[in-house]
MIKEMI-209240 format. One record per residue: x, y negated, z negated of N, C-alpha, C in turn. Coordinates in steps of 0.1 Angstrom, whole numbers, plus 5000, padded with zeros to 4 digits. Each point is the difference from the previous one (the first is absolute). Layout:
! residues N
+------+------+------+------+------+------+------+------+------+
|   nX |   nY |   nZ |  caX |  caY |  caZ |   cX |   cY |   cZ |
+------+------+------+------+------+------+------+------+------+
|    X |    Y |    Z |    X |    Y |    Z |    X |    Y |    Z |
...
+------+------+------+------+------+------+------+------+------+
***
This chain:
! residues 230
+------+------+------+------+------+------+------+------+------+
|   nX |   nY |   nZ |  caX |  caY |  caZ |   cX |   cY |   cZ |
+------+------+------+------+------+------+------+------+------+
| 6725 | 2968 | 3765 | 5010 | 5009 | 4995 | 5014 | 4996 | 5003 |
| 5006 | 4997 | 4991 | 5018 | 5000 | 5003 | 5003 | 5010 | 5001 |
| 5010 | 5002 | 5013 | 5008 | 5008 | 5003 | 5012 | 5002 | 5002 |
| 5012 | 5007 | 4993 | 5014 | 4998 | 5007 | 5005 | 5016 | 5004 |
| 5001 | 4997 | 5010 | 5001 | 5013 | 5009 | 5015 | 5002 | 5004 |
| 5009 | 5012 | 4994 | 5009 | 5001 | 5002 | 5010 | 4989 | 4995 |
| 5000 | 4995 | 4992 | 5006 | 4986 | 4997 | 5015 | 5003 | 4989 |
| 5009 | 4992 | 5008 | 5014 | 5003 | 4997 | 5001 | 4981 | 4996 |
| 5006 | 5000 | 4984 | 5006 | 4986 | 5003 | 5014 | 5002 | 4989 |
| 5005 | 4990 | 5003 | 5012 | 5000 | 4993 | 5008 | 4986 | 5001 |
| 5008 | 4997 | 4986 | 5009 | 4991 | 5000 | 5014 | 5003 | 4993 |
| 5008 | 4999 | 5004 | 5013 | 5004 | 4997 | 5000 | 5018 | 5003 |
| 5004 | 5006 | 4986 | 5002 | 5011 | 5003 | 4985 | 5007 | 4997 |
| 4991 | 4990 | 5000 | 4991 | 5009 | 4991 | 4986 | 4999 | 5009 |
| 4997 | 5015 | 5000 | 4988 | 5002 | 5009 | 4990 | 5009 | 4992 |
| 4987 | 4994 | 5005 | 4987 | 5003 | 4998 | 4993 | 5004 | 5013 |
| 4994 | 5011 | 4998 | 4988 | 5008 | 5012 | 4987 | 4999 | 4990 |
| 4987 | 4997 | 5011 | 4989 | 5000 | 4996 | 4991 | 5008 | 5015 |
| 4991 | 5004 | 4990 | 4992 | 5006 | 5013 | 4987 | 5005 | 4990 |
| 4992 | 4991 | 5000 | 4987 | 4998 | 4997 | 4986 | 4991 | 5002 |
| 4992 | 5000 | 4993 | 4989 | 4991 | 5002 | 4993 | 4994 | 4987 |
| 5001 | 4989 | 5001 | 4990 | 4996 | 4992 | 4986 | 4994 | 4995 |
| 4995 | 5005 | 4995 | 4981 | 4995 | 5007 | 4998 | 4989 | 4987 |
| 4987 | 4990 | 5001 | 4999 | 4994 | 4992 | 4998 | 5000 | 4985 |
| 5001 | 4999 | 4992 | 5002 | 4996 | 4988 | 5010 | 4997 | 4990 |
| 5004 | 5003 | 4988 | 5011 | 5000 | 4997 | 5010 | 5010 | 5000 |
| 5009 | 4998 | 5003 | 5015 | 5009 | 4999 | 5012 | 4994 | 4992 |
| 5003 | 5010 | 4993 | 5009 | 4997 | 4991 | 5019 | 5009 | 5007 |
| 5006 | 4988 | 5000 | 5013 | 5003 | 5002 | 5007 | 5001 | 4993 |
| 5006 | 5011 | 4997 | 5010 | 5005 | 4989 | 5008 | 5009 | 5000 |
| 5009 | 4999 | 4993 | 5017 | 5007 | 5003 | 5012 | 4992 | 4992 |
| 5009 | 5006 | 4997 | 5015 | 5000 | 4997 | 5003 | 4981 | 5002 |
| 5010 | 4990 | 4996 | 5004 | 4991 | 5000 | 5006 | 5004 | 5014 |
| 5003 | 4990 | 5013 | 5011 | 5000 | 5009 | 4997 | 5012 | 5016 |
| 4983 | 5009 | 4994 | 4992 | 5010 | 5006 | 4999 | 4990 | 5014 |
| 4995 | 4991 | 5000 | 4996 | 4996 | 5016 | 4986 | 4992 | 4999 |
| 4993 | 4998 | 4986 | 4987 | 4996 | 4995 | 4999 | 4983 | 5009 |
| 5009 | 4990 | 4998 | 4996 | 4990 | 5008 | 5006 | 5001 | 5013 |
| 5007 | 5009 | 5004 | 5003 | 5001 | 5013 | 4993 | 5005 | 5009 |
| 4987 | 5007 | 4994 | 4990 | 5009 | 5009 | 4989 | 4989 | 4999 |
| 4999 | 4990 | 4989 | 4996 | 4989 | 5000 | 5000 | 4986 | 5014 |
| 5015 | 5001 | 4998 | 5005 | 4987 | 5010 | 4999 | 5004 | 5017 |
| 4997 | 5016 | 5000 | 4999 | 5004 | 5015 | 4986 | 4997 | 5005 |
| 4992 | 5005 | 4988 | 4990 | 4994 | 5007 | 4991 | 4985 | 4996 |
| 5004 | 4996 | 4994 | 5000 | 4986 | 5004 | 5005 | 4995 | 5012 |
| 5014 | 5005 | 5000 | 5007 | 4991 | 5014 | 5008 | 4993 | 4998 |
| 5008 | 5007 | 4990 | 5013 | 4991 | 4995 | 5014 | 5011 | 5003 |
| 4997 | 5006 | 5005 | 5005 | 5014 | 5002 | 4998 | 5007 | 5011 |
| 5007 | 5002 | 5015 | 4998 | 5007 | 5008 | 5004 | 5016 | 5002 |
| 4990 | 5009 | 5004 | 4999 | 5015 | 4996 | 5014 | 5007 | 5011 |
| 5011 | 5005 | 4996 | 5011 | 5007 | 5007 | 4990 | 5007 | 5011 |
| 4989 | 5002 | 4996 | 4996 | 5014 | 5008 | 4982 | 4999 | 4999 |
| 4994 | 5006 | 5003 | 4987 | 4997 | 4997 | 4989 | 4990 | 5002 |
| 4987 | 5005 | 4996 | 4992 | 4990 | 5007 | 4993 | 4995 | 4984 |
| 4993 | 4989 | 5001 | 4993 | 4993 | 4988 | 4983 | 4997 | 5005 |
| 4992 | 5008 | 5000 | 4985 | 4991 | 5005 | 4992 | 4996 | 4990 |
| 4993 | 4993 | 5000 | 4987 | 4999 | 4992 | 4990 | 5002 | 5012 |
| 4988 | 5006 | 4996 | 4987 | 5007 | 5005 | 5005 | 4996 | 5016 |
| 5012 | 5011 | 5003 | 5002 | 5003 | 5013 | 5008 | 4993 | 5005 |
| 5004 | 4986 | 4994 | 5004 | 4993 | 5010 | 5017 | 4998 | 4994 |
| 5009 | 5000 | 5008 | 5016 | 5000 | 5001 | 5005 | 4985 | 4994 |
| 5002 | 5000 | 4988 | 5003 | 4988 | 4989 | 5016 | 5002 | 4998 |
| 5006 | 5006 | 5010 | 5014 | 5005 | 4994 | 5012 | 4982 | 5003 |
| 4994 | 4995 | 5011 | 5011 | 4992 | 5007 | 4993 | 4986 | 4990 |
| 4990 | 5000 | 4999 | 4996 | 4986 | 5001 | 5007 | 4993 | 4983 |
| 4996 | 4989 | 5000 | 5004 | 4991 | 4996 | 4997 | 5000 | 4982 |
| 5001 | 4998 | 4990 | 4989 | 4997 | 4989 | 4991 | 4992 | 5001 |
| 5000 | 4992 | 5005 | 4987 | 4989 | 5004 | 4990 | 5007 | 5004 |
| 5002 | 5010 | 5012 | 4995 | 5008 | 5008 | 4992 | 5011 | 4995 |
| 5003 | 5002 | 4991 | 4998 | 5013 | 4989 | 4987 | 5001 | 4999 |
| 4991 | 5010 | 4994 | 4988 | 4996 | 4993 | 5004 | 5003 | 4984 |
| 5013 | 4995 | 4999 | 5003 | 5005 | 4987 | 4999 | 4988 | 4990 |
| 4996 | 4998 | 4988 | 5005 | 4991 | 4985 | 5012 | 5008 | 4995 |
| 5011 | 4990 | 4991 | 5010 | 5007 | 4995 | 5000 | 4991 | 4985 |
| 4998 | 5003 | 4993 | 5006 | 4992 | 4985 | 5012 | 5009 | 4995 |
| 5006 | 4993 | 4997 | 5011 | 5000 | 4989 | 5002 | 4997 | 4989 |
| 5013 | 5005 | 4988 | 4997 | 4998 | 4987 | 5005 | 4987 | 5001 |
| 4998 | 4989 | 5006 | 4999 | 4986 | 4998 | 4990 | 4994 | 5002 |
| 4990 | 5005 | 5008 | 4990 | 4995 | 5004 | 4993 | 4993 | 5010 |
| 5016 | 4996 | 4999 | 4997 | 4995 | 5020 | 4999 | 4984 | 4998 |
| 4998 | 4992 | 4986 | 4992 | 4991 | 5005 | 5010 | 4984 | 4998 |
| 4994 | 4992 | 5007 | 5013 | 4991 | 5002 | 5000 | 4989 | 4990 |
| 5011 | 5001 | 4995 | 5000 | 4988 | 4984 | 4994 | 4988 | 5004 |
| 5001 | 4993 | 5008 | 4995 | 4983 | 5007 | 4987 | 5001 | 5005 |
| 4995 | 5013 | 5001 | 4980 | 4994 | 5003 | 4998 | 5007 | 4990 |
| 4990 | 4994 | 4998 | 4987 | 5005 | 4987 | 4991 | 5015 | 5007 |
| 5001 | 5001 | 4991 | 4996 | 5011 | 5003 | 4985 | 5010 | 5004 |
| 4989 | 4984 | 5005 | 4996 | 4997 | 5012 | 5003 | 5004 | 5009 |
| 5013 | 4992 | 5003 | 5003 | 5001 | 5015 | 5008 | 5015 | 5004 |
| 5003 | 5002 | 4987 | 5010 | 5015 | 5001 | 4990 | 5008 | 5006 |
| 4991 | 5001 | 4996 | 4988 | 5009 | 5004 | 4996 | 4997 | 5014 |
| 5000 | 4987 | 5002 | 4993 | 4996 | 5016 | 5007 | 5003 | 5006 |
| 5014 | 5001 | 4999 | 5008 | 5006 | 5013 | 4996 | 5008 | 5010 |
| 4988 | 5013 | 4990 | 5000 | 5010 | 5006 | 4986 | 4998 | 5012 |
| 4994 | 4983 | 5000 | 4989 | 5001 | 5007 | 5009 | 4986 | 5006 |
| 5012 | 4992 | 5003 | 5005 | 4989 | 5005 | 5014 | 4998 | 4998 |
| 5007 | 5006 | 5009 | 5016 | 5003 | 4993 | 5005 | 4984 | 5003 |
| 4992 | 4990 | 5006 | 5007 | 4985 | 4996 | 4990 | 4991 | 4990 |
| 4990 | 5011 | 4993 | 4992 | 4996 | 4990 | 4993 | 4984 | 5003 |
| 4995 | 5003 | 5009 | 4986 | 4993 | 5007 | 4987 | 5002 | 4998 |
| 4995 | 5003 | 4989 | 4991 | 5007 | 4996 | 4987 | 4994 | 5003 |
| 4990 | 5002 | 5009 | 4987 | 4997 | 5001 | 4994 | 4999 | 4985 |
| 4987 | 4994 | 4999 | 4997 | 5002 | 4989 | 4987 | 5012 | 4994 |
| 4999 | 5007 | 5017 | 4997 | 5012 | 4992 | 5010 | 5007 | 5000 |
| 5014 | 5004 | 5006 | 5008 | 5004 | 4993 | 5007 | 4999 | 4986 |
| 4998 | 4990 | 4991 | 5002 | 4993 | 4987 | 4990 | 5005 | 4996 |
| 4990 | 5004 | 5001 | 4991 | 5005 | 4995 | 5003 | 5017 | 4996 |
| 5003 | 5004 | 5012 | 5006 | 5018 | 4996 | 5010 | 5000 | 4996 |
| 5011 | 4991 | 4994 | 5012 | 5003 | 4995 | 4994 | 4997 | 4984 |
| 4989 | 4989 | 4998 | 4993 | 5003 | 4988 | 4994 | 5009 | 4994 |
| 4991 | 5006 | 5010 | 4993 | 5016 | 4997 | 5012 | 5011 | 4998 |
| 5008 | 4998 | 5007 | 5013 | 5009 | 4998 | 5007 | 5000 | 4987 |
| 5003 | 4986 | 4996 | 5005 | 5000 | 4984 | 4989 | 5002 | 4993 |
| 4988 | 5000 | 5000 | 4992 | 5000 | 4986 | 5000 | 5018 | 5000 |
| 4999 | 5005 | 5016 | 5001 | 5018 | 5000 | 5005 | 5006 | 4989 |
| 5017 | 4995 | 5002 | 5011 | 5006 | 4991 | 5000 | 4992 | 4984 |
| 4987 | 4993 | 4997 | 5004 | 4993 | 4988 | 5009 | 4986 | 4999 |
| 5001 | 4994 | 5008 | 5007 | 4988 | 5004 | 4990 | 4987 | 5001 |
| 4992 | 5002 | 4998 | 4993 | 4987 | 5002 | 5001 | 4991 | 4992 |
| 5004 | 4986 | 5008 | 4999 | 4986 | 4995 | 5017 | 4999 | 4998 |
| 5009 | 5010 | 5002 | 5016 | 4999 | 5004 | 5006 | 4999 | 5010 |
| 4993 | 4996 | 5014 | 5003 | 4992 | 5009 | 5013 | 4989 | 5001 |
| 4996 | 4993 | 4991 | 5009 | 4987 | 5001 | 5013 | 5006 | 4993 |
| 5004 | 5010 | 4990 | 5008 | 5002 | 5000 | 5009 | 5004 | 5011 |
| 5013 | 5002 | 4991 | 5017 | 5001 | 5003 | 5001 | 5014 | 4999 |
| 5008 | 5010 | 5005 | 4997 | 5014 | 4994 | 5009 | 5001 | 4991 |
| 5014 | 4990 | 4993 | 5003 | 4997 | 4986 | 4992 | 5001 | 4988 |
| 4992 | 4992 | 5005 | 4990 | 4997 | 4991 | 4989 | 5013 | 4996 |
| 5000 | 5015 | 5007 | 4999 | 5010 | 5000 | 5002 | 5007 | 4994 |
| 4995 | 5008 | 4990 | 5006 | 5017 | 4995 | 5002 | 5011 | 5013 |
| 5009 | 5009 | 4996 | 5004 | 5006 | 5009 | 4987 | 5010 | 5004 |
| 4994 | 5002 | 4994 | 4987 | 5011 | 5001 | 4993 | 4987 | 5010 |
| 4995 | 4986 | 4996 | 4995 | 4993 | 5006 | 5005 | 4998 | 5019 |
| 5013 | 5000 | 5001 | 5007 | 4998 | 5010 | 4998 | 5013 | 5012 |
| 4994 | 5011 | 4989 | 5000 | 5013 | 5008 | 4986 | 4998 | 5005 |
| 4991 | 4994 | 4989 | 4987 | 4999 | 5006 | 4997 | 4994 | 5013 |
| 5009 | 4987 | 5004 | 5002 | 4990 | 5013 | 5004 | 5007 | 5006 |
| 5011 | 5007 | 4999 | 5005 | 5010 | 5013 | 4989 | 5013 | 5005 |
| 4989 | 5003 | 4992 | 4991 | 5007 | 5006 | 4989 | 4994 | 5005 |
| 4998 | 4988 | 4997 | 4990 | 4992 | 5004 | 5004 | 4997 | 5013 |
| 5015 | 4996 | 5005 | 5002 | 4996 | 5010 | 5001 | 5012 | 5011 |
| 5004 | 5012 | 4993 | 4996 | 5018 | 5008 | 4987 | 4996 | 5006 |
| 4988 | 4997 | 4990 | 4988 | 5003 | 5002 | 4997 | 4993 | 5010 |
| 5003 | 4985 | 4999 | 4996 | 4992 | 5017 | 5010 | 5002 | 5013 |
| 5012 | 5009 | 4996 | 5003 | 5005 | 5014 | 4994 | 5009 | 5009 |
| 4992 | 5006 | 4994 | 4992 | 5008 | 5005 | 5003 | 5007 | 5009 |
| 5015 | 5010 | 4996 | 5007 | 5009 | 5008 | 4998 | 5014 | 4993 |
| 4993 | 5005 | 5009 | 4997 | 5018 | 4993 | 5012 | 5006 | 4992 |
| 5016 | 4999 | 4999 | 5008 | 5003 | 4992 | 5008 | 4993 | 4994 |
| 4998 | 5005 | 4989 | 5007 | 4989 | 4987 | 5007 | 5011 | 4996 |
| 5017 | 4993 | 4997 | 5004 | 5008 | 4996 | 5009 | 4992 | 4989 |
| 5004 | 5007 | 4986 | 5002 | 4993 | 4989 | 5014 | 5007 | 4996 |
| 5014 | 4990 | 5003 | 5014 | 5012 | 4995 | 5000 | 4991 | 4988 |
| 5000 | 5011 | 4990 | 4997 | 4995 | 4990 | 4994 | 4985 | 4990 |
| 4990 | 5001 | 5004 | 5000 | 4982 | 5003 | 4995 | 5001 | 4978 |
| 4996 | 5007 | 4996 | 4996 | 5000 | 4985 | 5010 | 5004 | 4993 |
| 5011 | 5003 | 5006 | 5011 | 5005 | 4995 | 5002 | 4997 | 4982 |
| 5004 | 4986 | 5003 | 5004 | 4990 | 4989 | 4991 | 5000 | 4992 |
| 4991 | 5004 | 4998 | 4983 | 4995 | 4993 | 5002 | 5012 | 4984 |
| 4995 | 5000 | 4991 | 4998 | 5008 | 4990 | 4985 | 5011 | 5003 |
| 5002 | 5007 | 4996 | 4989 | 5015 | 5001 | 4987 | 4991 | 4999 |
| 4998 | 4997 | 4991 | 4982 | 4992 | 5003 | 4998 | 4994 | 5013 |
| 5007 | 4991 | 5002 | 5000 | 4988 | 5009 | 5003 | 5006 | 5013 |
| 5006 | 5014 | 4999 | 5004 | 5006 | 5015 | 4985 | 5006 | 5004 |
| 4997 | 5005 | 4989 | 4986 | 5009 | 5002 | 4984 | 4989 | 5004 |
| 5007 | 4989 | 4992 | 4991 | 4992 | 5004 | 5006 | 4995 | 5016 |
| 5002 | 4999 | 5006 | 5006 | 4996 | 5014 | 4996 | 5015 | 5007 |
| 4999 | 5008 | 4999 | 5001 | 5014 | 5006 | 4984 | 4999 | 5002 |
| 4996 | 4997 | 4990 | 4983 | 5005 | 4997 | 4994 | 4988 | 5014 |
| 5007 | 4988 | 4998 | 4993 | 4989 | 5011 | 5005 | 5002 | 5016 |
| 5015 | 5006 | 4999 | 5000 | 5011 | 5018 | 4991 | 5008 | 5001 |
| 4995 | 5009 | 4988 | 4992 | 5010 | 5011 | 4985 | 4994 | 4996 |
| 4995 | 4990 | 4993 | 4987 | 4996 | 5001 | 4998 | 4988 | 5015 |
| 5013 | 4990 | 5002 | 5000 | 4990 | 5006 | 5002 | 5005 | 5017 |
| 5009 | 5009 | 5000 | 5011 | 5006 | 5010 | 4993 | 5008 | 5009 |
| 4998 | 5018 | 4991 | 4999 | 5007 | 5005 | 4989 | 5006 | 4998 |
| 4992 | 4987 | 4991 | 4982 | 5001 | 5004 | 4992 | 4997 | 5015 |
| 5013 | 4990 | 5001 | 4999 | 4996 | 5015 | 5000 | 5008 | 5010 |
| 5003 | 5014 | 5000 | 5007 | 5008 | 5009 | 5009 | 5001 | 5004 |
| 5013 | 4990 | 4995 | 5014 | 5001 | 5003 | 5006 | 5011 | 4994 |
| 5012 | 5000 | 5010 | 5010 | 5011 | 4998 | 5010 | 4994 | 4994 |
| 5002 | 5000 | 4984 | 5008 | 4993 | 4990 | 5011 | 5008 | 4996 |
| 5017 | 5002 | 5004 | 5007 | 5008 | 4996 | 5008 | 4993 | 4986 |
| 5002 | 5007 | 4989 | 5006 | 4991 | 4991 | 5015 | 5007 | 4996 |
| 5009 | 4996 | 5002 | 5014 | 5005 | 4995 | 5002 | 5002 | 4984 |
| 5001 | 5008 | 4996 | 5001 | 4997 | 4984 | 5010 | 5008 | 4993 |
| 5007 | 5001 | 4988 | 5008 | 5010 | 4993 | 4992 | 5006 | 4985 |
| 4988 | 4994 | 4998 | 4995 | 5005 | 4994 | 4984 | 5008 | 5004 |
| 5005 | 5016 | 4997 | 4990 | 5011 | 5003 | 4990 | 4994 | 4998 |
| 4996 | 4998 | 4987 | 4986 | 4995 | 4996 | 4993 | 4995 | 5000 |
| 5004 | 4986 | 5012 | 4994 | 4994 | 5011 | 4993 | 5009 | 5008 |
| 5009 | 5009 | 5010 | 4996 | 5009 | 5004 | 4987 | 5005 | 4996 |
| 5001 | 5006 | 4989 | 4991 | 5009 | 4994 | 4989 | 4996 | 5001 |
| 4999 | 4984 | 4994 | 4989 | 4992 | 5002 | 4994 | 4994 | 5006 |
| 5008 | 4997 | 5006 | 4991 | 4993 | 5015 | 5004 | 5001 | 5016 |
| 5007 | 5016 | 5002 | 5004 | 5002 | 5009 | 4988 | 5010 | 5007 |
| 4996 | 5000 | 5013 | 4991 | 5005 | 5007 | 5011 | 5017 | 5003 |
| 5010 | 4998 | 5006 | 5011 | 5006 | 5004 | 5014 | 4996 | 4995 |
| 5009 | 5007 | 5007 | 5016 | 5000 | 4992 | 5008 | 5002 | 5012 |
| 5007 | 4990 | 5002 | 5013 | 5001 | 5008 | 5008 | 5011 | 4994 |
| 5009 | 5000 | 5000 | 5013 | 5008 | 4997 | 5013 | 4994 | 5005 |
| 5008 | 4992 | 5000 | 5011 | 4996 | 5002 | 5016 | 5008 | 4997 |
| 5003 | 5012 | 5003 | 5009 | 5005 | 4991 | 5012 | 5006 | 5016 |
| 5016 | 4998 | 4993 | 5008 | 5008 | 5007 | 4995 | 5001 | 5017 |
| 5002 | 4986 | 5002 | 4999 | 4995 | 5013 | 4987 | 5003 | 5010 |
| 4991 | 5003 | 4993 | 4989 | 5006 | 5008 | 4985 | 4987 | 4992 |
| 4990 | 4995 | 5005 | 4985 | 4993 | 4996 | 4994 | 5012 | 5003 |
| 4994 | 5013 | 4993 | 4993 | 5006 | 4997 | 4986 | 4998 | 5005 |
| 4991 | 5007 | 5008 | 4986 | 4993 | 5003 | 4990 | 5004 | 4990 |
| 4992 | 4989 | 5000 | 4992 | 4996 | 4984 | 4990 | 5016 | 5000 |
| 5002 | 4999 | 4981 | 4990 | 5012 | 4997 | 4992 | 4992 | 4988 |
| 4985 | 5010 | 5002 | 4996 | 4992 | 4986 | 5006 | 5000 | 4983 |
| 4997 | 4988 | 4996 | 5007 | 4997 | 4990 | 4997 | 5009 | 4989 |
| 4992 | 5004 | 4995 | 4999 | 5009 | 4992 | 5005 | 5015 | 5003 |
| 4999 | 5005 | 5013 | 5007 | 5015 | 5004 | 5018 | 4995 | 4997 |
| 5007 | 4989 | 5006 | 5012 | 5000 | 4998 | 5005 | 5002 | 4988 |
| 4989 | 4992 | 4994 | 5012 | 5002 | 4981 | 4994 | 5011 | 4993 |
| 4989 | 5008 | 5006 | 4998 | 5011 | 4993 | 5010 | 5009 | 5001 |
| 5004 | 5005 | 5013 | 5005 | 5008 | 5010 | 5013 | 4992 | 5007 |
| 5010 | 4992 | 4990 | 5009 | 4993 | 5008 | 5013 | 5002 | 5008 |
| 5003 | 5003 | 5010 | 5014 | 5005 | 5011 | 5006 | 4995 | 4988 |
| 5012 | 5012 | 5001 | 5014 | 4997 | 4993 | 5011 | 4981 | 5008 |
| 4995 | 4997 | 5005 | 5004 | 4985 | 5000 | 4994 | 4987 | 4988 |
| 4989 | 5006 | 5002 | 4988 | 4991 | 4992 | 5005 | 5005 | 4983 |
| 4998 | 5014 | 5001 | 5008 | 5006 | 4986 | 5011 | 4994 | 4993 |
| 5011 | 4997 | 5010 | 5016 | 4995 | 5000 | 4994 | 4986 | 4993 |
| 4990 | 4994 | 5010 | 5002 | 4984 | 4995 | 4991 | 4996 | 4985 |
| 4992 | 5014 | 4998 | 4991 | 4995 | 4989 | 5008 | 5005 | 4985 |
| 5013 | 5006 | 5007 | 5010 | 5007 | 4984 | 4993 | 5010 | 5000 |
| 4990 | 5012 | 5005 | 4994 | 5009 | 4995 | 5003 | 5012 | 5007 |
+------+------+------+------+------+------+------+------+------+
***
């Protein structure tokens, strides 16, 4: 279970409080443009220290430490992955960050690409990539980090409606079949709708603690109202 307990963060003039919990599966983060969506993000990764508050996963005080340190994955809408290795090695990072790879490790960075549909694209460049394809490497390389939280600020952003849904459908088959606790940042509800377990709320300086996805947009707080035009 993620926990942020009492959590104050802020940069410049702008502050966000959270005080909730998150249990595994998917959660969908949503709210207003400039709401606080990758900043409640970057806190708990660890790119972001909390003004106030504590950060645990299953009990334990993750507030100080490092990102390295984390049990966290983070993709982004770039993908993370580095133009000069193939994207192989992009992936092996997550099992040899000076990509020394044993050769049963080369072995699971193979089973890892064929998972997401990548097989026999190894040797590529991630140029040489479609961007849906490039998303797939970036989950493949989630999958061999094998850190209980993944968390996604917008990483499908860029993608067109099919190709997002097709990326969404392989988080929660690849991800949060696993048992991970996968939070996804998104500005489109209907992500939400569809493959959200639960619903953040990011609105007028507060991270809302998650409700089920279906009660919120039945039954939506006048914030949620505000952001959906209704």
């Amino acid at each position: 279970m993620l926990t942020l307990d009492g959590v104050t963060l802020a940069q410049g003039d702008f502050r966000l409080t959270a005080d909730l919990r998150i249990p595994p599966g998917l959660t969908a983060v949503i709210g207003p443009s400039g709401g606080g969506k990758s900043t409640l993000l970057a806190a708990v990764a660890g790119f972001l220290t909390p003004r106030a508050g504590r950060i645990r996963w299953d009990g334990d005080d993750i507030t100080v430490r490092q990102p390295g340190d984390r049990p966290v994955t983070m993709l982004f809408q770039d993908n993370n992955l580095f133009p000069h290795l193939t994207i192989a090695q992009n992936v092996g990072l997550a099992l040899a960050p000076r990509l020394r790879l044993t050769v049963a490790q080369q072995e699971q960075v193979a089973v890892a690409l064929a998972a997401v549909g990548l097989e026999g694209m190894g040797d590529r460049k991630p140029r040489a990539l479609s961007g849906g394809q490039q998303g797939r490497a970036a989950l493949a390389r989630a999958l061999l980090a094998d850190r209980p939280v993944v968390l996604l600020d917008e990483a499908f952003a860029a993608l067109g409606p099919s190709l997002r849904h097709e990326m969404l459908t392989l988080v929660r088959d690849r991800l949060v079949g696993q048992g991970r606790t996968v939070i996804v940042v998104t500005h489109d509800p209907q992500d939400a709708r569809d493959f959200a377990d639960q619903v953040v709320l990011v609105a007028d300086g507060v991270a809302h603690p998650p409700r089920d996805t279906a009660v919120i947009f039945e039954d939506p707080p006048q914030a949620l109202r505000d952001y959906l035009g209704g």
